[in-house]
FIKE-296681 format. One record per atom (N, C-alpha, C, CB): atom name; x, y, z; residue number from 1. Coordinates in pm, 1 decimal, padded with zeros to 6 digits, always signed. Glycine has a CB too. Example, Ala and Ser with C-alpha at 12.3 -4.5 7.8 and 13.67 -1.06 7.14 Angstrom:
2
r atom N	xx +01319.0	yy -00569.0	zz +00780.0	nr 1
r atom CA	xx +01230.0	yy -00450.0	zz +00780.0	nr 1
r atom C	xx +01320.0	yy -00330.0	zz +00780.0	nr 1
r atom CB	xx +01130.8	yy -00447.3	zz +00904.6	nr 1
r atom N	xx +01285.0	yy -00225.0	zz +00708.0	nr 2
r atom CA	xx +01367.0	yy -00106.0	zz +00714.0	nr 2
r atom C	xx +01290.0	yy +00003.0	zz +00787.0	nr 2
r atom CB	xx +01408.4	yy -00059.8	zz +00572.5	nr 2
This chain:
93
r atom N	xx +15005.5	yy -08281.0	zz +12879.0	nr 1
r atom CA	xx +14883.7	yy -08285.5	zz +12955.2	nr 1
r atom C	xx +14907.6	yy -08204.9	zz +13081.8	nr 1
r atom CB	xx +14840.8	yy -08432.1	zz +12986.7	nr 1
r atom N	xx +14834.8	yy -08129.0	zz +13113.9	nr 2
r atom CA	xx +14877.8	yy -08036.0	zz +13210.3	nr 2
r atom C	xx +14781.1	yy -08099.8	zz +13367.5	nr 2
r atom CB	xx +14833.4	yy -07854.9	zz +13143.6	nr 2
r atom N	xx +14680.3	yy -08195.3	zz +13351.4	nr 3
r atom CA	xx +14663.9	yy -08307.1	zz +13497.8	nr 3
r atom C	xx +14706.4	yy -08374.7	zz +13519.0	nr 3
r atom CB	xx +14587.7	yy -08372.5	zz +13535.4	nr 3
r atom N	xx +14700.6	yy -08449.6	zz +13627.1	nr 4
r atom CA	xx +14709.7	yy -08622.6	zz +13638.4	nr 4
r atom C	xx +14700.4	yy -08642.5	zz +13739.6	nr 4
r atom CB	xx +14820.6	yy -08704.1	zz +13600.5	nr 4
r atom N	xx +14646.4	yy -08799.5	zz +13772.8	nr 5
r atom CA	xx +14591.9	yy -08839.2	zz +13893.5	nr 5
r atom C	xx +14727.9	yy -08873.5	zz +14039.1	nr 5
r atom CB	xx +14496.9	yy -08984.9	zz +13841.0	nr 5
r atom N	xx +14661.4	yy -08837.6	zz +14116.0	nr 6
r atom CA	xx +14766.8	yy -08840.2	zz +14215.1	nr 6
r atom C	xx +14670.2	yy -08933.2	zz +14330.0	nr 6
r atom CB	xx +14826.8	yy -08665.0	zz +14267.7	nr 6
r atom N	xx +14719.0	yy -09026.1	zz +14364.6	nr 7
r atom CA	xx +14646.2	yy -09132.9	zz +14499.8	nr 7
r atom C	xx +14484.5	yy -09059.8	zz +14481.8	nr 7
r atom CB	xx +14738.6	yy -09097.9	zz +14717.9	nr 7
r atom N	xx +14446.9	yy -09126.4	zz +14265.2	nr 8
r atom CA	xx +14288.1	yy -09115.5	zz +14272.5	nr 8
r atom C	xx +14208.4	yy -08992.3	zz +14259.0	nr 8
r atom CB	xx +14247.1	yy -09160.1	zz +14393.0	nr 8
r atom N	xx +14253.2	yy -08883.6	zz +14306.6	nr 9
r atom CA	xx +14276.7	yy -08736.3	zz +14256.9	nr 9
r atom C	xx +14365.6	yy -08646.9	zz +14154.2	nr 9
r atom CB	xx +14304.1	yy -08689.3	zz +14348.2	nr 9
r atom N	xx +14294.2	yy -08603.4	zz +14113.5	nr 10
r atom CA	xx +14316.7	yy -08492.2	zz +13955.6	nr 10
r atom C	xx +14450.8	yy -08400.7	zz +14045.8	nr 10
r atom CB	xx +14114.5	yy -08343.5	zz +13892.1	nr 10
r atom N	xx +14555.7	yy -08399.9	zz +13996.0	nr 11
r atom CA	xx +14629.0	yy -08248.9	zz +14086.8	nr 11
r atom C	xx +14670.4	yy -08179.0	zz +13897.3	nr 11
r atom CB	xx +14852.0	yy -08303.8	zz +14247.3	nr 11
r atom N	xx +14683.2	yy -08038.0	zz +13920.2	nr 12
r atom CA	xx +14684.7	yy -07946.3	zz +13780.0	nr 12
r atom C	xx +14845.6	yy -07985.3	zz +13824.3	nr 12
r atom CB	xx +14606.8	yy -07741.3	zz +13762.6	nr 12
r atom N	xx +14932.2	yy -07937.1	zz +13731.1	nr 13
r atom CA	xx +15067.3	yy -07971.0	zz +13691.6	nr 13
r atom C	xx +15118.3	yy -07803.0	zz +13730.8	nr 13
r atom CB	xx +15085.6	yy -08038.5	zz +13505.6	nr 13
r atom N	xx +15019.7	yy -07713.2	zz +13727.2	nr 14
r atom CA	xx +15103.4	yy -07589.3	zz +13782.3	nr 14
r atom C	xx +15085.4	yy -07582.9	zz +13957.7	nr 14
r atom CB	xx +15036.1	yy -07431.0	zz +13702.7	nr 14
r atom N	xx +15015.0	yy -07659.9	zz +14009.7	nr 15
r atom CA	xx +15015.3	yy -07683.8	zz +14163.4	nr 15
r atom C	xx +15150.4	yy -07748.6	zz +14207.2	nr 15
r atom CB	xx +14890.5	yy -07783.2	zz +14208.4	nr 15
r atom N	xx +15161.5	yy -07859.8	zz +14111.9	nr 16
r atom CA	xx +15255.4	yy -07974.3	zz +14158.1	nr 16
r atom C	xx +15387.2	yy -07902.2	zz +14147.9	nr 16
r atom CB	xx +15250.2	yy -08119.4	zz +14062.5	nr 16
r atom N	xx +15346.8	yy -07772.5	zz +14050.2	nr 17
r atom CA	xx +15535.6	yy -07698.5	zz +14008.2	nr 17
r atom C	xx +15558.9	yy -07586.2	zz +14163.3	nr 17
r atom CB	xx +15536.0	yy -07540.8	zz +13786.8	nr 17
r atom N	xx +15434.3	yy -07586.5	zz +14153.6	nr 18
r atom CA	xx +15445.8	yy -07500.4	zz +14328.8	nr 18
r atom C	xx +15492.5	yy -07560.8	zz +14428.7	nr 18
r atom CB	xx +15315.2	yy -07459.8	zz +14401.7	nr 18
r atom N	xx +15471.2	yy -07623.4	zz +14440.4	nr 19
r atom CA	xx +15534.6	yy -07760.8	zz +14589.8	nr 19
r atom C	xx +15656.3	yy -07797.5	zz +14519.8	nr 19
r atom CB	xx +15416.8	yy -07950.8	zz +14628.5	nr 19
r atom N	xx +15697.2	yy -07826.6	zz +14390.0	nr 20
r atom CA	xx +15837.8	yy -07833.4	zz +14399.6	nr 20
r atom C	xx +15959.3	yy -07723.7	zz +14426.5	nr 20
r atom CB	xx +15859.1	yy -07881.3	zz +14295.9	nr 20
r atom N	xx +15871.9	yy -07593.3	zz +14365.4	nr 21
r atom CA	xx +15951.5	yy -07459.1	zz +14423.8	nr 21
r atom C	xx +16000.2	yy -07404.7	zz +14539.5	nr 21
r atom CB	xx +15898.4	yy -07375.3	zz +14407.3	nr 21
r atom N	xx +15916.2	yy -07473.3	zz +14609.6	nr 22
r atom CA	xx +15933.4	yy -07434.1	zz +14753.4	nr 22
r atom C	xx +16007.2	yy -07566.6	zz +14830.0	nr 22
r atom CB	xx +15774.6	yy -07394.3	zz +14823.8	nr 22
r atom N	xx +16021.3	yy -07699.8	zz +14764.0	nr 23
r atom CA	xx +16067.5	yy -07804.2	zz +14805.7	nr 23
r atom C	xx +16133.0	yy -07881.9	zz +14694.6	nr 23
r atom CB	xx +15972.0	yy -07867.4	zz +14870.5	nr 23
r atom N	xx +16276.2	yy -07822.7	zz +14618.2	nr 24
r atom CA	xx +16290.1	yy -07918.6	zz +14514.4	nr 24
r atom C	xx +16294.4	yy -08051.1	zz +14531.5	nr 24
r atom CB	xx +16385.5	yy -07897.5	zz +14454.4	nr 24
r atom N	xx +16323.2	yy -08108.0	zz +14634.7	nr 25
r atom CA	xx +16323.9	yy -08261.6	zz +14668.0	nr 25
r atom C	xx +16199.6	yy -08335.0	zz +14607.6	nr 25
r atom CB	xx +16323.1	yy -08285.3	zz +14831.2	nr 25
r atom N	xx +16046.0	yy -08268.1	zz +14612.2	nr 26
r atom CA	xx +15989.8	yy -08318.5	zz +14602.1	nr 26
r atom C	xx +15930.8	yy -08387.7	zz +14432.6	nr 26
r atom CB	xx +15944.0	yy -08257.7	zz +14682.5	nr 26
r atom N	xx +16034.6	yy -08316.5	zz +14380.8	nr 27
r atom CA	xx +15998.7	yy -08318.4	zz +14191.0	nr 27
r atom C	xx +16032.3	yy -08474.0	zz +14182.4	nr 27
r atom CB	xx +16132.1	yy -08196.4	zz +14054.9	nr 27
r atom N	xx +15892.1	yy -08525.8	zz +14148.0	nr 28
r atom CA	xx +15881.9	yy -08669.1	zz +14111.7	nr 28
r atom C	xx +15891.8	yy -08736.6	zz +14184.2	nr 28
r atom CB	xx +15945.5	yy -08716.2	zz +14039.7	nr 28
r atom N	xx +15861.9	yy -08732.4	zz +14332.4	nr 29
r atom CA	xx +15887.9	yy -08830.8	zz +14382.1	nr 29
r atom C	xx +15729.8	yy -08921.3	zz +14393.4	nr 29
r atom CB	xx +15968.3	yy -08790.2	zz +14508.6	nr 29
r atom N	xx +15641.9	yy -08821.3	zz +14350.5	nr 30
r atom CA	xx +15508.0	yy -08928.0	zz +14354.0	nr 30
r atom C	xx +15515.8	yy -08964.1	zz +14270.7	nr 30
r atom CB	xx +15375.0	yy -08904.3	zz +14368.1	nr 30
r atom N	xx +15403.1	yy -09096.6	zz +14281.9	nr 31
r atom CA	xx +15346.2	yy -09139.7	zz +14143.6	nr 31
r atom C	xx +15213.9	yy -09050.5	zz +14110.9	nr 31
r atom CB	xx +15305.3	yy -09308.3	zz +14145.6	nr 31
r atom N	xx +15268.1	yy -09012.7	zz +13989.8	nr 32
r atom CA	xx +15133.3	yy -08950.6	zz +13904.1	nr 32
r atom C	xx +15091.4	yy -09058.0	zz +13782.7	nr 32
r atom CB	xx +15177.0	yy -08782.8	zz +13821.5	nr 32
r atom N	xx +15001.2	yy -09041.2	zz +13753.4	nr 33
r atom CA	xx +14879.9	yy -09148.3	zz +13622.9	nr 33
r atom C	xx +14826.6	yy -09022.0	zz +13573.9	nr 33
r atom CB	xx +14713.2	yy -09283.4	zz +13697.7	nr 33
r atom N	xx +14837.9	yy -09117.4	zz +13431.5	nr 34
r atom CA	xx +14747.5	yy -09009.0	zz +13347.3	nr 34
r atom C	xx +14634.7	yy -09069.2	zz +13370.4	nr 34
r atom CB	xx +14772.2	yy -08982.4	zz +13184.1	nr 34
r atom N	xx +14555.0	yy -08990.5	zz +13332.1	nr 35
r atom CA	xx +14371.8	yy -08983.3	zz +13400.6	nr 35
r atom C	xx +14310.0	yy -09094.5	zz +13294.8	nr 35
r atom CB	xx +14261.2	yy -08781.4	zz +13375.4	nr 35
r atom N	xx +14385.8	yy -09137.8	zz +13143.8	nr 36
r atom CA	xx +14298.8	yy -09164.3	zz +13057.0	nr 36
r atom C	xx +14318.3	yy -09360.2	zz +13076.1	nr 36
r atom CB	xx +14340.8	yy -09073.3	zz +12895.0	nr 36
r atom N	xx +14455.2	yy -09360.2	zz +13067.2	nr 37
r atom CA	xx +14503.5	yy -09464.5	zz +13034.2	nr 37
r atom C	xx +14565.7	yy -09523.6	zz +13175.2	nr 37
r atom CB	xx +14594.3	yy -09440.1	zz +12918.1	nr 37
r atom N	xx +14572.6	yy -09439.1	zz +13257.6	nr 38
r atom CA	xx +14627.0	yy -09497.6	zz +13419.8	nr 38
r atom C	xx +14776.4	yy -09545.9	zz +13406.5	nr 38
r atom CB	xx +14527.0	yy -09650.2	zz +13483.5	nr 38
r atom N	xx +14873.3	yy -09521.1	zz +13293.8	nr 39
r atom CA	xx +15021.3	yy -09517.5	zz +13289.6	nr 39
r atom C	xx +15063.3	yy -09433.2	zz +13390.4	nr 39
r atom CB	xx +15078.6	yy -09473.2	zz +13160.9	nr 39
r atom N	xx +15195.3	yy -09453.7	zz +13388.0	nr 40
r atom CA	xx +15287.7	yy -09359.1	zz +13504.3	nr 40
r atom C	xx +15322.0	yy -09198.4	zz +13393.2	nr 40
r atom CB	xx +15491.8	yy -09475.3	zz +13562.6	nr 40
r atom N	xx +15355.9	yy -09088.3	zz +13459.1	nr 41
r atom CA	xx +15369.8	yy -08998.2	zz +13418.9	nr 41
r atom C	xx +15425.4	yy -08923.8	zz +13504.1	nr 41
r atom CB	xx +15285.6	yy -08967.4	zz +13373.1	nr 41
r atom N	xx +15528.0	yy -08842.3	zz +13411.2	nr 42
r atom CA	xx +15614.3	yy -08728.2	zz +13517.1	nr 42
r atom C	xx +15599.4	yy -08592.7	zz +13515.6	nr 42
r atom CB	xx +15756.0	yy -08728.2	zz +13500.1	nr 42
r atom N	xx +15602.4	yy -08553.6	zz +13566.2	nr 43
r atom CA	xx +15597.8	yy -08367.8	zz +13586.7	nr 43
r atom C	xx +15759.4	yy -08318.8	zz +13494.4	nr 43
r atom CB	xx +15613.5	yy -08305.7	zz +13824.4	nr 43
r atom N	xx +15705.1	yy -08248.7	zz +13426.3	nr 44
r atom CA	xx +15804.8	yy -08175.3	zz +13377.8	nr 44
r atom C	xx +15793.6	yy -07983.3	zz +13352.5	nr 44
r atom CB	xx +15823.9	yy -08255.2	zz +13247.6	nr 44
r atom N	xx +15883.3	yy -08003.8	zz +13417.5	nr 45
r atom CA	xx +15880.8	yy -07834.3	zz +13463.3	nr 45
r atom C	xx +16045.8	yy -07740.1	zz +13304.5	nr 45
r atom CB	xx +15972.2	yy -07830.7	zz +13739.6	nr 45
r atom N	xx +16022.7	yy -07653.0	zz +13270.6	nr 46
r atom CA	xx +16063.3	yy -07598.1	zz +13158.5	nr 46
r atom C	xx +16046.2	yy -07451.2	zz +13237.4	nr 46
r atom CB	xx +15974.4	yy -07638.9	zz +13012.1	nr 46
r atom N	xx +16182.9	yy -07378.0	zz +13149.1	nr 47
r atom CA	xx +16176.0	yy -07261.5	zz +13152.3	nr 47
r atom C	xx +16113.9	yy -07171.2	zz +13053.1	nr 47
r atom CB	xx +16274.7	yy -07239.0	zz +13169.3	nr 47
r atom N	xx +16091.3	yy -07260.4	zz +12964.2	nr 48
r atom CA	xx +16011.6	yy -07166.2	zz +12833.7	nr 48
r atom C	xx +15867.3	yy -07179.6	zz +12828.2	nr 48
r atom CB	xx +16057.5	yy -07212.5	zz +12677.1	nr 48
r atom N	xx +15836.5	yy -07327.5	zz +12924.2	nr 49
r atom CA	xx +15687.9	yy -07330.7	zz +12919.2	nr 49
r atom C	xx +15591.8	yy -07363.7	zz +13026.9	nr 49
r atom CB	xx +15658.4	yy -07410.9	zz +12831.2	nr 49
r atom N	xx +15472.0	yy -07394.7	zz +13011.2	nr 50
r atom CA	xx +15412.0	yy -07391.4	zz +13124.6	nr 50
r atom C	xx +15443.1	yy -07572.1	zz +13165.1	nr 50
r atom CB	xx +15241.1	yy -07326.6	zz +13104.5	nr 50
r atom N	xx +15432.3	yy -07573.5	zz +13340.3	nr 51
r atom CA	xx +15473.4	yy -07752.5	zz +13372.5	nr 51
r atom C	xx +15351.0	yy -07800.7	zz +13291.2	nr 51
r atom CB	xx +15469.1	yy -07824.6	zz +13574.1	nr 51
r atom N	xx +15393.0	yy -07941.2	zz +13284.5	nr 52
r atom CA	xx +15306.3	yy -08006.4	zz +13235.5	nr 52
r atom C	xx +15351.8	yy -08170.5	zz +13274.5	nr 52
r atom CB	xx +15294.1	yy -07961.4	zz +13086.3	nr 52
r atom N	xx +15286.9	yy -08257.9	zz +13247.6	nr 53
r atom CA	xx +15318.1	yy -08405.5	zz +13257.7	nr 53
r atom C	xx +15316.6	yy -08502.1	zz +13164.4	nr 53
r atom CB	xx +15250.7	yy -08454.0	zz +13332.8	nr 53
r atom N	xx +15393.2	yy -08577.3	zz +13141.8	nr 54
r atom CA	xx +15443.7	yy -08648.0	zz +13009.3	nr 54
r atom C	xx +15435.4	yy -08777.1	zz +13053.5	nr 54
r atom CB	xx +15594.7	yy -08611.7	zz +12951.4	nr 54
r atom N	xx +15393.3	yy -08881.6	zz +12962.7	nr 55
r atom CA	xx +15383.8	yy -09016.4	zz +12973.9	nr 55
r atom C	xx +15553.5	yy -09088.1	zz +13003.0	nr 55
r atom CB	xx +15304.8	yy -09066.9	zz +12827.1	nr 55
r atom N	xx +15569.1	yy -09187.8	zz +13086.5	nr 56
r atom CA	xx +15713.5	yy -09190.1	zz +13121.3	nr 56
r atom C	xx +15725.9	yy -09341.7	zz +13107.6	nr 56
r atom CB	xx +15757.8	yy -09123.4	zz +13276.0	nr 56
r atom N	xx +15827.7	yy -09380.9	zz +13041.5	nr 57
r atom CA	xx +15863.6	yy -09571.3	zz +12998.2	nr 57
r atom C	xx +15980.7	yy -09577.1	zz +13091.0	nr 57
r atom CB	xx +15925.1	yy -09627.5	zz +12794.6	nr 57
r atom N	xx +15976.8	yy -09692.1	zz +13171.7	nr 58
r atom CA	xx +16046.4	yy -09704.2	zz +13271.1	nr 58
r atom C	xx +16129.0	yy -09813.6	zz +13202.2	nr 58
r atom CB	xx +15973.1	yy -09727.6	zz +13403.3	nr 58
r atom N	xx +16260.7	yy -09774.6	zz +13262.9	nr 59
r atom CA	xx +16330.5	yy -09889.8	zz +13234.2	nr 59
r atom C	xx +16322.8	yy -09998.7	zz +13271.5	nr 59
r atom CB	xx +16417.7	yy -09882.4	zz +13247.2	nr 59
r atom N	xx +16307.3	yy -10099.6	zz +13195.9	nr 60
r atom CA	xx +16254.7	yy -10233.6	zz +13262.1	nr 60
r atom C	xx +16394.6	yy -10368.7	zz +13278.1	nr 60
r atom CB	xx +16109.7	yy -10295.6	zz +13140.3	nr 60
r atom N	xx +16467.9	yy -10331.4	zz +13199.5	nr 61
r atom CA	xx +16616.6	yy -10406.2	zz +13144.9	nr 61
r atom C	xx +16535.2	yy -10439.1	zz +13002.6	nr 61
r atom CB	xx +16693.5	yy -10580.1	zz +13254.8	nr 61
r atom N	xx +16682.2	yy -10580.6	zz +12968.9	nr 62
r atom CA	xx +16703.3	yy -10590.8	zz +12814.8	nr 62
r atom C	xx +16604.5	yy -10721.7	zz +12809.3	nr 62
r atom CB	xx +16885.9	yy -10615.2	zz +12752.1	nr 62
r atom N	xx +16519.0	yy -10710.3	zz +12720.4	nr 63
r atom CA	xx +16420.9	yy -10804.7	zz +12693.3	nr 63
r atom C	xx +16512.2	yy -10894.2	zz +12590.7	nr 63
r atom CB	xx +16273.4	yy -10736.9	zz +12632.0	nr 63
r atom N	xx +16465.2	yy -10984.8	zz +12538.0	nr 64
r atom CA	xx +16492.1	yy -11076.0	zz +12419.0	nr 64
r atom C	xx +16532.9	yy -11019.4	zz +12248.6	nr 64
r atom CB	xx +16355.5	yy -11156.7	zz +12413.0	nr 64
r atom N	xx +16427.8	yy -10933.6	zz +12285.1	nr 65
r atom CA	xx +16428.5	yy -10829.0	zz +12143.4	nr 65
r atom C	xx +16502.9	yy -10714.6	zz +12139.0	nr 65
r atom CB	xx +16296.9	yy -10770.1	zz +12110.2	nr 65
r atom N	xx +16531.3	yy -10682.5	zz +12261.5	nr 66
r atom CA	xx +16605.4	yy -10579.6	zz +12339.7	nr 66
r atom C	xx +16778.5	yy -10625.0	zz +12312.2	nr 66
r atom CB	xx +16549.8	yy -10587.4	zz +12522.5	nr 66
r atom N	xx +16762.5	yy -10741.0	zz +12386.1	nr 67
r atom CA	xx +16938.2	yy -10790.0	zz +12351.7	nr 67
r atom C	xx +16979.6	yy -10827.6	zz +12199.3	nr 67
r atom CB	xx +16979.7	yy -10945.3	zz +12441.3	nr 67
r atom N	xx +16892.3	yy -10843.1	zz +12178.7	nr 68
r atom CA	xx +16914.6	yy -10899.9	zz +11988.5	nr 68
r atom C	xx +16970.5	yy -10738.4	zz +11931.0	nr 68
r atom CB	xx +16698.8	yy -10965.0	zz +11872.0	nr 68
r atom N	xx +16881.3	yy -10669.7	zz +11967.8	nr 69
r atom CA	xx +16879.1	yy -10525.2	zz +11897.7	nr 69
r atom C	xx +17004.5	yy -10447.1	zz +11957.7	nr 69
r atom CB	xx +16727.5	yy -10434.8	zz +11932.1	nr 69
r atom N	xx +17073.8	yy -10462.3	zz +12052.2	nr 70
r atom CA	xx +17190.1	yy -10478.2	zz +12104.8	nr 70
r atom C	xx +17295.5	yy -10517.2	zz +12075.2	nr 70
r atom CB	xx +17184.5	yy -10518.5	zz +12167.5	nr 70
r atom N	xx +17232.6	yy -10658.7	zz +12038.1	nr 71
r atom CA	xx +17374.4	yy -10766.8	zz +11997.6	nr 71
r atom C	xx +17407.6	yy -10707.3	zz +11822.0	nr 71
r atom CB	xx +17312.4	yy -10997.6	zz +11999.5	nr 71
r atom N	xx +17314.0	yy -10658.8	zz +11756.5	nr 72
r atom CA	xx +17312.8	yy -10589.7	zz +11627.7	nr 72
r atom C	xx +17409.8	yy -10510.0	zz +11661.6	nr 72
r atom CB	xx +17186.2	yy -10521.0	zz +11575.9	nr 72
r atom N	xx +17372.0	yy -10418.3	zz +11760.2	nr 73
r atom CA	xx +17460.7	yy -10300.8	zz +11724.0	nr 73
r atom C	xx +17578.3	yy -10282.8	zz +11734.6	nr 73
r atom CB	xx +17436.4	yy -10213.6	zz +11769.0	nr 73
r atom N	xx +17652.3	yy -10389.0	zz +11831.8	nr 74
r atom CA	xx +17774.0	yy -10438.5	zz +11878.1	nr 74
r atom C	xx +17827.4	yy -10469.3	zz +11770.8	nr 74
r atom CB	xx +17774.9	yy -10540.5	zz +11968.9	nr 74
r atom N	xx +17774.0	yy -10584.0	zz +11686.5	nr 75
r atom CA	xx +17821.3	yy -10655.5	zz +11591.3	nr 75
r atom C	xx +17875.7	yy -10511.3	zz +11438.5	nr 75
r atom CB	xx +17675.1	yy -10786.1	zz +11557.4	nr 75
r atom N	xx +17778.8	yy -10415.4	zz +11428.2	nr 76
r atom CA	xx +17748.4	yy -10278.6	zz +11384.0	nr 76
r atom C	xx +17934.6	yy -10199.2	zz +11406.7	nr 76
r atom CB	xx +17591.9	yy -10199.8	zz +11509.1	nr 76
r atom N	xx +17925.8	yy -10191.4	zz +11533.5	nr 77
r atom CA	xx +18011.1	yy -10101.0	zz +11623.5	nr 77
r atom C	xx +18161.0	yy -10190.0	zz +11554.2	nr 77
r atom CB	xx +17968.2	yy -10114.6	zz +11835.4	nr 77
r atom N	xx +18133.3	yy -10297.4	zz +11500.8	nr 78
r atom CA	xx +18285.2	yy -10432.2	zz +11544.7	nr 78
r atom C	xx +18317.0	yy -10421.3	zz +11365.4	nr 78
r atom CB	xx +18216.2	yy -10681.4	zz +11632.0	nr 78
r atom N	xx +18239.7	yy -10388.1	zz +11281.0	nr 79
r atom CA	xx +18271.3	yy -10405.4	zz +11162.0	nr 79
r atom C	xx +18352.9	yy -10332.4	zz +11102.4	nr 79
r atom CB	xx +18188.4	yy -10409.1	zz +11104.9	nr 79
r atom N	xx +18443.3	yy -10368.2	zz +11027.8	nr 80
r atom CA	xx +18511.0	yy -10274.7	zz +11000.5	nr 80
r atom C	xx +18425.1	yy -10163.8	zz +10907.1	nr 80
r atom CB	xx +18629.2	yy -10332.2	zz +10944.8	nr 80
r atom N	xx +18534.2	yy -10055.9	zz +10910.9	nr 81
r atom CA	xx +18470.8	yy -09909.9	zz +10817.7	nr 81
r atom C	xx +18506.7	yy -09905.5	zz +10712.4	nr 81
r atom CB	xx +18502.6	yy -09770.9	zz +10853.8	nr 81
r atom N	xx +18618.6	yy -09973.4	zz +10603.9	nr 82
r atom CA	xx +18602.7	yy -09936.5	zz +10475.8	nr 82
r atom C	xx +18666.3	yy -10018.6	zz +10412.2	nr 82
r atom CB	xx +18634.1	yy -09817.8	zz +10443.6	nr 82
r atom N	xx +18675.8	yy -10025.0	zz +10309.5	nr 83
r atom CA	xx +18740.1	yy -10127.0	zz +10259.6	nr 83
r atom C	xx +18879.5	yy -10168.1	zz +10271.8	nr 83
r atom CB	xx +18720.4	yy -10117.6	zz +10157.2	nr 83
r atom N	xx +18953.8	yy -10124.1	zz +10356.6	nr 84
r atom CA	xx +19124.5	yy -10124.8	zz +10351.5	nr 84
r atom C	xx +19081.4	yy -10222.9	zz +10506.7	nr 84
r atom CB	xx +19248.3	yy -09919.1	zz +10362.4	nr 84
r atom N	xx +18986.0	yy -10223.9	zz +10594.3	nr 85
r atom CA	xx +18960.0	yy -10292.9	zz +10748.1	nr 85
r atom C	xx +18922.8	yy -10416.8	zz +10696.5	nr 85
r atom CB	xx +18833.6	yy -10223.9	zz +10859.6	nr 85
r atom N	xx +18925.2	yy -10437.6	zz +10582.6	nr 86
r atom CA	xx +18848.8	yy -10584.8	zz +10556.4	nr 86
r atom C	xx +18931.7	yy -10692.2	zz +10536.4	nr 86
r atom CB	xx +18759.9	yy -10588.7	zz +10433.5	nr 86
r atom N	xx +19071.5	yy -10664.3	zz +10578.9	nr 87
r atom CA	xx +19178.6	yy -10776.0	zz +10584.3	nr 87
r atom C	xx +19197.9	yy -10861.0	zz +10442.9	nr 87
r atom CB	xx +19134.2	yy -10882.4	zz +10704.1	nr 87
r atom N	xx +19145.6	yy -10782.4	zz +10345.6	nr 88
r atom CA	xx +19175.3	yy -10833.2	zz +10174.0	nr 88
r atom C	xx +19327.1	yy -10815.6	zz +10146.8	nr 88
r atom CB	xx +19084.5	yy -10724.4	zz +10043.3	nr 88
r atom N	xx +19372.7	yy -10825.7	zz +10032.9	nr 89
r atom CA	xx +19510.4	yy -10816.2	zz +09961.2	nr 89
r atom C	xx +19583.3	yy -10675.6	zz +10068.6	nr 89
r atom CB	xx +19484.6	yy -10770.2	zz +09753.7	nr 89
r atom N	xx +19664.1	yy -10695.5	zz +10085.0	nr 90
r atom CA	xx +19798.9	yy -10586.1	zz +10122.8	nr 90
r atom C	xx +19887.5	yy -10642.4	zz +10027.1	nr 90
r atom CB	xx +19876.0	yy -10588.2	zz +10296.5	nr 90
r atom N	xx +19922.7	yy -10435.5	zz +10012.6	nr 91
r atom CA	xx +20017.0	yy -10420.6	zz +09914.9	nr 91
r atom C	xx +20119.2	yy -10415.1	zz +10014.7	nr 91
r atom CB	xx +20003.5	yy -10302.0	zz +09811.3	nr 91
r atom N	xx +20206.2	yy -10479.2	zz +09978.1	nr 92
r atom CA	xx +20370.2	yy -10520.2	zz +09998.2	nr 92
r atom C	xx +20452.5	yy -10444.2	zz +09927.1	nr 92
r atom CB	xx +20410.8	yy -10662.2	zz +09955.7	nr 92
r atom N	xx +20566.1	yy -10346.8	zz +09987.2	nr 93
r atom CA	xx +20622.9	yy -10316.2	zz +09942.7	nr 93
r atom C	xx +20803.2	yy -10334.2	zz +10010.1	nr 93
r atom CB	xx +20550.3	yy -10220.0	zz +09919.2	nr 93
């Protein structure tokens, strides 16, 4: 999406790449909203394309479903890999 609302006002996403050129500090430090849905959204500036602004999921921490899906992967990460890790028969020699 190449708008988004800035404190209620529309700013174009190639304005906002101008004020960061001349001030990189300033990349992202507002809050921008998309115009439709009023989510947060960031400016993203590219060398291959024109800026534009992208819907942005903030990290919030680990929810319930979050740590489960976690605790999976741990458990994932802990298993053994093949059949010789599975602590069955050893050959003795």
């Amino acid at each position: 999406m190449y708008a988004a609302l800035l404190n209620k006002e529309l700013v174009l996403a190639v304005s906002e790449a101008g004020k960061v050129r001349e001030n990189p500090a300033y990349l992202n430090q507002e809050v921008y909203r998309c115009p439709r849905c009023r989510k947060p959204v960031i400016l993203v500036l590219s060398q291959k394309a024109e800026p534009f602004f992208k819907h942005y999921q903030a990290y919030r921490g680990l929810g319930e479903q979050e740590e489960h899906r976690q605790g999976k992967m741990l458990l994932k990460a802990n298993a053994p890999q093949s059949r010789f890790d599975r602590g069955g028969a050893k050959c003795e020699s």
